[in-house]
Structure formats: C-alpha cells, structure tokens
C-alpha positions as CSV (number, residue, x, y, z in Angstrom):
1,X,-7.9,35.4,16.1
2,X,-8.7,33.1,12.4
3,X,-6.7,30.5,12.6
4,X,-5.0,31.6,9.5
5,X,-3.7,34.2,11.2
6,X,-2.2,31.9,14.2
7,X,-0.7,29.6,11.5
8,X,0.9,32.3,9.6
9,X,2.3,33.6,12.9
10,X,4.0,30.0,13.7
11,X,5.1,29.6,10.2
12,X,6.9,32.9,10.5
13,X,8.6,32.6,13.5
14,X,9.7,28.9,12.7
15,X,11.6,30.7,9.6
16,X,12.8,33.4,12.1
17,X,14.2,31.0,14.5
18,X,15.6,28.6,11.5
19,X,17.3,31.7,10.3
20,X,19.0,32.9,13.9
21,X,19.7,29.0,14.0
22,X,21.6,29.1,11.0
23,X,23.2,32.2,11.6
24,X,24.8,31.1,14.6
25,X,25.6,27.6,13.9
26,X,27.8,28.5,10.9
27,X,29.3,31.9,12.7
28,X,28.8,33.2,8.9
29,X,26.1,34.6,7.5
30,X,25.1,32.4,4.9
31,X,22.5,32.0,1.7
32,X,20.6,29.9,3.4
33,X,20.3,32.2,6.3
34,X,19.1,35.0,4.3
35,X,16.6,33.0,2.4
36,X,14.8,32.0,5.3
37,X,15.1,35.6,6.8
38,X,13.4,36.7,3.7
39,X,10.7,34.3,3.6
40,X,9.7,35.9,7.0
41,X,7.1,38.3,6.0
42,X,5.5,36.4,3.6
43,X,3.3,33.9,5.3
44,X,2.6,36.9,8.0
45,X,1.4,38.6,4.3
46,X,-1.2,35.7,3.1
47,X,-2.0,35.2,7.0
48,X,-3.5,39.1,7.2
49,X,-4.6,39.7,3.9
50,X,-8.4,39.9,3.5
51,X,-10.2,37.1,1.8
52,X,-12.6,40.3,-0.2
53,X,-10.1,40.6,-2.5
54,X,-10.6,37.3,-4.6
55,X,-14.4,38.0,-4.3
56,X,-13.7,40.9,-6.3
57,X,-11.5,39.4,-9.2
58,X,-13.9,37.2,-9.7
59,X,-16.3,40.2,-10.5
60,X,-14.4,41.9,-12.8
61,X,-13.8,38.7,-14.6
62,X,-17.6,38.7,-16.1
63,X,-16.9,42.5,-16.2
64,X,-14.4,42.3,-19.3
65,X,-16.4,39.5,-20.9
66,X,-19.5,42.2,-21.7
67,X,-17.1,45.1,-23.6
68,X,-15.8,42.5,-26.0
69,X,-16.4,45.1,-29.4
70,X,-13.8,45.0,-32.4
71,X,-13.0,47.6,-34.5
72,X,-13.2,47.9,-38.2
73,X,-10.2,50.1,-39.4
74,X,-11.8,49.4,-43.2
75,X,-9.0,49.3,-46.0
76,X,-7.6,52.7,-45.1
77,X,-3.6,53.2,-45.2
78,X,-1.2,52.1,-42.5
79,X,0.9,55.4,-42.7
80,X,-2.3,57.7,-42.6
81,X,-3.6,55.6,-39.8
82,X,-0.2,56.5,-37.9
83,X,2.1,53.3,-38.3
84,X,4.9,53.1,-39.8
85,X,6.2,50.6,-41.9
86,X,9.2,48.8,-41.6
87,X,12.0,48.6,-43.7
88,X,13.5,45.3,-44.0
C-alpha cells in the first residue's frame, strides 16, 4: 500500500480511539466526542482519493481560457431583449 494510504489509516483510527476515549471518560456523549467521530472519514477520503483528478483541473483550466468571446448586444432595448426594469 502508498504510504498515504497507511497514514490516512493511522490518522483515522487515532480520531476513532480519541473519540471512544472521550466518550467513556466523560460517561456523556460530548461535542468534542462527536467532532472527532466525524472527522473519521475524512483523512480515510484524501488517503484513497486518486491523485488523476488534479491532473485533470489543471486541463480544463487552459480549456476555459480559449472560449473567452463577448457578445455585442448593440443598443437594442432592455425590455425587448427580455429584462425587466426595476422600479425604484
């Protein structure tokens, strides 16, 4: 396995255990509990998540960049054009 996978494994069971800790050291279930217990997933999240998909918004950056065209509406109406206009 990556090793970002084995870290994002430790990370999330040292915020399971914290949690459990917390949950049994206070007999309560507490905020601070539940935060960590919520935090859980996400490290397992980054840990699996390919590494393609910031390859790929990288791409699509230049993408936008080429279609950059403006449009001349020309001195025609507002209202014939569809907008209204506002009363104020």
């Amino acid at each position: 396995m990556p090793s970002r996978v084995v870290v994002g494994i430790i990370i999330s069971a040292s915020l399971m255990i914290i949690s459990i800790y917390y949950f049994t050291v206070d007999n309560v279930s507490s905020t601070k509990a539940w935060s960590y217990l919520l935090l859980t997933p996400l490290p397992l999240a980054i840990s699996f998540s390919p590494k393609i998909v910031l390859k790929n918004i990288i791409k699509e950056k230049n993408y936008w960049e080429d279609e950059s065209e403006e449009m001349s509406v020309g001195e025609k109406n507002p209202i014939e054009l569809g907008f209204d206009i506002p009363i104020l």
